[in-house]
C-alpha positions in Angstrom: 0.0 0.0 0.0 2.7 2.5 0.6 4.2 1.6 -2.4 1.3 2.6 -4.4 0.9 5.8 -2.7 4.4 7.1 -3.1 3.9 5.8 -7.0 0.6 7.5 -7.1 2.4 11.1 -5.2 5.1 10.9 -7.8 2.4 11.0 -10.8 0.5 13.8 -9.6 3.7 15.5 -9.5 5.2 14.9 -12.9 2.0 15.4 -14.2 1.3 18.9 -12.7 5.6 19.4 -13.9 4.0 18.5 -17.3 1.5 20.9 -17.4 2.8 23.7 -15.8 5.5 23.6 -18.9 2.9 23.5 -21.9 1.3 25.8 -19.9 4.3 28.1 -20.5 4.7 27.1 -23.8 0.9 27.7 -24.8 1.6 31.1 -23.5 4.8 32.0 -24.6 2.7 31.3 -28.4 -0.1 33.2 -27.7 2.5 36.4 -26.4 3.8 36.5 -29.8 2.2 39.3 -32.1 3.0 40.5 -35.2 3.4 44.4 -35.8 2.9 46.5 -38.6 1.9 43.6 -41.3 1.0 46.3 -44.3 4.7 48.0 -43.2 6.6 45.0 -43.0 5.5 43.5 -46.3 5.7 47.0 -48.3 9.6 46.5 -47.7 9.2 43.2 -48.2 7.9 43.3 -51.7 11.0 45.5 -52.6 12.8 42.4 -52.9 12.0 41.0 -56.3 13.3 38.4 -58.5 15.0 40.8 -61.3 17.0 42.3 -59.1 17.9 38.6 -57.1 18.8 37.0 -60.8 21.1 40.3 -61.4 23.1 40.5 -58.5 23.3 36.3 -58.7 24.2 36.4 -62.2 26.8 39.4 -61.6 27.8 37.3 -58.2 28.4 33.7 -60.3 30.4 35.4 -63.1 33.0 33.5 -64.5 35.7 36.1 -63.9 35.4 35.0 -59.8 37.1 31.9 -61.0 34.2 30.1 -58.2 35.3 32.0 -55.5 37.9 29.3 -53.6 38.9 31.1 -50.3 42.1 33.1 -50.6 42.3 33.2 -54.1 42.0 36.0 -56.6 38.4 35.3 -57.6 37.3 35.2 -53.9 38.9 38.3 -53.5 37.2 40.1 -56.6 34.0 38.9 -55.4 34.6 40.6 -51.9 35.1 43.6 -53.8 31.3 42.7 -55.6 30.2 42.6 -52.1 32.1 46.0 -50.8 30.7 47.7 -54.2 27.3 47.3 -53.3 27.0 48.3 -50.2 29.1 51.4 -51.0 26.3 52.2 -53.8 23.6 51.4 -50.8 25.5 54.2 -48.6 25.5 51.5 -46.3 28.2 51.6 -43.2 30.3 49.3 -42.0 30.5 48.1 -38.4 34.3 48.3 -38.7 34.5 51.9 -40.3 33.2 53.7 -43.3 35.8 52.6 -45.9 36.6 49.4 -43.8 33.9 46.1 -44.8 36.4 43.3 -44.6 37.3 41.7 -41.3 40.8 40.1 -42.6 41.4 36.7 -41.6 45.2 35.6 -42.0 46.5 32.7 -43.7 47.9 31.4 -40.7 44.8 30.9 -38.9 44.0 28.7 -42.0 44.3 25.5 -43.3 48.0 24.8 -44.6 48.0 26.4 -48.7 44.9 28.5 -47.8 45.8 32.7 -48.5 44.4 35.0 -46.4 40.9 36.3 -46.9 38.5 38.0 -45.4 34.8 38.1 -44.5 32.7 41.2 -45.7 30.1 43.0 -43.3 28.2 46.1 -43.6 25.0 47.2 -40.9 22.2 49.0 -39.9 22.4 50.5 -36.2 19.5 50.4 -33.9 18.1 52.9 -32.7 17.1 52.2 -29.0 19.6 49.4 -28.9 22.2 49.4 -30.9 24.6 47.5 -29.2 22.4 44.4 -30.1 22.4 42.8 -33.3 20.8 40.6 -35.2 22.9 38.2 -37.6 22.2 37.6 -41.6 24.4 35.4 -42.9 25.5 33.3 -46.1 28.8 32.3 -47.1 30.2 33.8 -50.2 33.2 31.4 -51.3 32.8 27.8 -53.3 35.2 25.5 -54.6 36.8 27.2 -57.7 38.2 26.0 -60.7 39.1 22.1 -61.1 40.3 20.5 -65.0 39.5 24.1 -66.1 36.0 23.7 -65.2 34.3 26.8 -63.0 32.6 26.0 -60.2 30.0 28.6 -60.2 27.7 28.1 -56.8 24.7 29.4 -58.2 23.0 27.8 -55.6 25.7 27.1 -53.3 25.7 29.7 -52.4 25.0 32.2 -54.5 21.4 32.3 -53.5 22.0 32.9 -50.2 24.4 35.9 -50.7 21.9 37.6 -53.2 19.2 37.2 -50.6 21.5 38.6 -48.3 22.3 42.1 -50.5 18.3 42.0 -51.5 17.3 42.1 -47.6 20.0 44.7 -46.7 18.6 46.9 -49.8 15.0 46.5 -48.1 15.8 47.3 -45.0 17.9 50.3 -45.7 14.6 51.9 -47.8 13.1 51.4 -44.6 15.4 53.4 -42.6 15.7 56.0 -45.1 11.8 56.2 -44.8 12.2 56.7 -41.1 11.1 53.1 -40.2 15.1 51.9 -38.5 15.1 49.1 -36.6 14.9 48.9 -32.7 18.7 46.6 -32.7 21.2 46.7 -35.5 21.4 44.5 -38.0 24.5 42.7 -39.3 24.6 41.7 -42.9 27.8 38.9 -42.3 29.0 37.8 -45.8 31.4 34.9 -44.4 34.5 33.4 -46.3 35.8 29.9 -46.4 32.6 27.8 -45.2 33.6 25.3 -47.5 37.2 24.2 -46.5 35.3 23.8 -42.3 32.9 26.9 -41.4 36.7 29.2 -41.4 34.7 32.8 -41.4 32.3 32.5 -39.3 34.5 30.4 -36.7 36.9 33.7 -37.3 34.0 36.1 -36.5 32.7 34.1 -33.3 36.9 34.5 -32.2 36.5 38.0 -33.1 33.4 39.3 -33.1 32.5 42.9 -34.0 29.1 42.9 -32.0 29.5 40.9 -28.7 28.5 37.4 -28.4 26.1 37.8 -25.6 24.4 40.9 -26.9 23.9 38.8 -30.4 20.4 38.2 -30.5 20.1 35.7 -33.0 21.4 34.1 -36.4 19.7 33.6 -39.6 22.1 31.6 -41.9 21.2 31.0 -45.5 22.9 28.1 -47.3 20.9 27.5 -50.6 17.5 28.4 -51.0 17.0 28.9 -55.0 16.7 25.1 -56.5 13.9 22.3 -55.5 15.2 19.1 -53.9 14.1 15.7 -55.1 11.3 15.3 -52.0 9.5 18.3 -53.2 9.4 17.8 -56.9 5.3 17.9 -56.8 5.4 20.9 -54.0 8.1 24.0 -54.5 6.4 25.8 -52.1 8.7 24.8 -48.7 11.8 24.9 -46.8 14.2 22.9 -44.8 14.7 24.6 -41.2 17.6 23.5 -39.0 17.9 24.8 -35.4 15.3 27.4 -35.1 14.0 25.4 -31.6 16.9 23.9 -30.3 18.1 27.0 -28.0 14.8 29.7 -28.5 11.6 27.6 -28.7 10.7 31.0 -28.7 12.3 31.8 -32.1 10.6 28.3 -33.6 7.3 30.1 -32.7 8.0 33.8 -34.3 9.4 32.0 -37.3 5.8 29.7 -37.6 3.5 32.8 -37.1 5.5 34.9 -38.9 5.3 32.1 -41.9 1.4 31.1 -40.7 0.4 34.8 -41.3 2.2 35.9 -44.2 3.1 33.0 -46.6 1.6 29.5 -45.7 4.9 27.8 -46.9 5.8 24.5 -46.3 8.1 24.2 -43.1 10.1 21.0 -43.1 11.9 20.3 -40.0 13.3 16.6 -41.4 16.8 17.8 -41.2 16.3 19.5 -37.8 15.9 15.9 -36.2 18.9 15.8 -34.0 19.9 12.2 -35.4 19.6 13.0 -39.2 22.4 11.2 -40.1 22.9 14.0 -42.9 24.1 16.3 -40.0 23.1 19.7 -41.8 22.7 21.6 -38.3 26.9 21.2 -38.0 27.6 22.2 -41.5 27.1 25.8 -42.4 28.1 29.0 -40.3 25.6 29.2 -38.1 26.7 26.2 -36.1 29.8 28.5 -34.9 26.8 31.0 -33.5 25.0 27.8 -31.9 27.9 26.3 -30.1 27.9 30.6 -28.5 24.6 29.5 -27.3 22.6 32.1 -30.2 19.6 31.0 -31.6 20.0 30.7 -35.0 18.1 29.1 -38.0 19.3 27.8 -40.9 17.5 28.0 -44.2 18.0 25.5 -46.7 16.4 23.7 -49.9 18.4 20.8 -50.1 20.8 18.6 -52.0 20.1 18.8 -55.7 22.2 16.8 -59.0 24.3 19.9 -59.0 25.2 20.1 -56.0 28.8 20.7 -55.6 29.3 20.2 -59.7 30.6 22.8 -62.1 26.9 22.6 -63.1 25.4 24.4 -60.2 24.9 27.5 -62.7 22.4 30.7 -62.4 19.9 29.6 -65.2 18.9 26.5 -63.2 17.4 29.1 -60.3 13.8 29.4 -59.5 14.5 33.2 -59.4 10.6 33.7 -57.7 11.1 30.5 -55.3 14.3 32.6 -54.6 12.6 35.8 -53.8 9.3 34.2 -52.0 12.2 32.3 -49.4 14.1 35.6 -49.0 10.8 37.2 -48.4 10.0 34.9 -45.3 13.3 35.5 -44.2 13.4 39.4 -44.2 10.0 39.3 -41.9 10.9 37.0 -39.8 14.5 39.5 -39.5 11.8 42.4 -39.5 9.7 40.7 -36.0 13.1 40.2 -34.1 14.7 43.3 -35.0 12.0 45.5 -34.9 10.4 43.8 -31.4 10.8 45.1 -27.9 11.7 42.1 -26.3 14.7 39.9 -27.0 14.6 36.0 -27.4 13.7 34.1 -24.0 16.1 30.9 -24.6 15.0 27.2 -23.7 16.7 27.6 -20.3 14.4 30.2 -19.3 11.1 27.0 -19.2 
């Protein structure tokens, strides 16, 4: 008899645990609301598909040689990057004239030259000294038997969603509409030879770690995996609730009120033997305890061939995933509150 009464005390406990917790999750849903929808989506419909398959096509040119770190095509398309944003009279975090955070060769692999990432920002307003993280990686894996390895997709798409969301939101500030904590536009080098830039920038980092508010990494988003042949209409996401449930929830209303695209979490299953959530730049954010998500459309034929080229893009699947992107960017930049994390339940 005492038995079953000590049994019986322990399940009245777990069970009043159990709902006290989706009690707090229930309400940390219901807290989230969405602010200025016609606002947000006015600059959100400045990103269009011409001007994502121009800067792509301009980005995938042939003269970057495919962009390997440290060599002179990567460097030339820093400069692409630097150009742009000095046409946006955008700033730098480092300095006016200064966009490149230099990253020596000899904290590199061995026969790796130096390179650099590229950055340019948007300071808050009423808290500027946190920031909020967009970032794709800008190098691929260059020339091989004289055949170009352009990165259209890899990642090409990511970096022209990238320099289409900084455009967007700097119409917005020029219109008076700046956002609450600065935003970081993080162009990072050398993902491909083991996540080298952005490991640099968490070593280094321009904004501090703990006042980073979050991470939204983009690592191919213009091409239609194999899975959703019959459905274009979705994403992979990779992350988003593994240190801010919160963030998971923002990124579903955000997506529930605005677009109705498919989320697919299959590559956010911490087992995935595919191990996506350790291989692009925002893991180095992660493993700083930052939320981050990673958007991504998955492996295609062309992945990692010479024939990842910018005519095989879905240039309005491109501008509908950077779309989603921007205002979920817009909610945590613009919002008064910063992320609760997991811990915090």
């Amino acid at each position: 008899m005492k038995v079953f009464i000590i049994a019986a005390s322990f399940c009245i406990v777990g069970s009043c645990a159990t709902t006290k917790y989706s009690t707090k999750i229930e309400n940390l849903k219901n807290g989230i609301h969405l602010q200025d929808s016609s606002l947000v989506m006015r600059y959100a419909n400045t990103i269009t598909t011409n001007d994502l398959k121009t800067n792509l096509y301009g980005f995938t040119s042939e003269a970057f040689e495919g962009r390997e770190a440290g060599s002179k095509g990567q460097k030339l398309a820093a400069e692409f990057l630097k150009n742009y944003y000095v046409n946006l009279n955008m700033k730098s975090p480092l300095g006016d004239t200064l966009y490149f955070q230099h990253i020596p060769a000899d904290k590199l692999p061995e026969n790796i030259g130096d390179t650099e990432n590229v950055l340019a920002f948007i300071e808050g307003t009423e808290k500027p000294e946190e920031v909020l993280i967009i970032s794709a990686h800008y190098d691929h894996l260059g020339v091989e038997n004289e055949l170009v390895y352009h990165g259209a997709d890899d990642n090409g798409s990511g970096t022209s969603a990238v320099m289409e969301m900084a455009q967007a939101f700097k119409l917005a500030a020029l219109a008076g509409h700046k956002p609450k904590r600065s935003i970081l536009f993080l162009h990072v080098t050398a993902e491909e030879i083991g996540l080298q830039g952005s490991q640099y920038y968490t070593n280094n980092p321009v904004f501090e770690l703990n006042k980073t508010l979050a991470n939204l990494n983009i690592d191919m988003i213009g091409r239609v995996d194999n899975k959703h042949s019959n459905n274009k209409d979705y994403i992979y996401l990779i992350g988003a609730d593994r240190i801010s449930k919160e963030l998971h929830y923002i990124s579903e209303k955000v997506n529930n009120q605005y677009f109705d695209m498919e989320l697919d979490y299959t590559y956010n299953d911490e087992n995935d033997r595919n191990r996506y959530y350790d291989r692009s730049d925002h893991y180095n954010f992660a493993k700083h305890n930052i939320p981050v998500i990673f958007y991504f459309n998955g492996e295609h034929n062309d992945y990692h061939e010479p024939s990842d080229t910018p005519d095989k893009i879905d240039y309005d699947l491109l501008a509908r995933r950077t779309k989603l992107i921007f205002v979920t960017a817009w909610h945590l930049a613009y919002n008064e509150e910063a992320l609760l994390y997991n811990v915090d339940f």
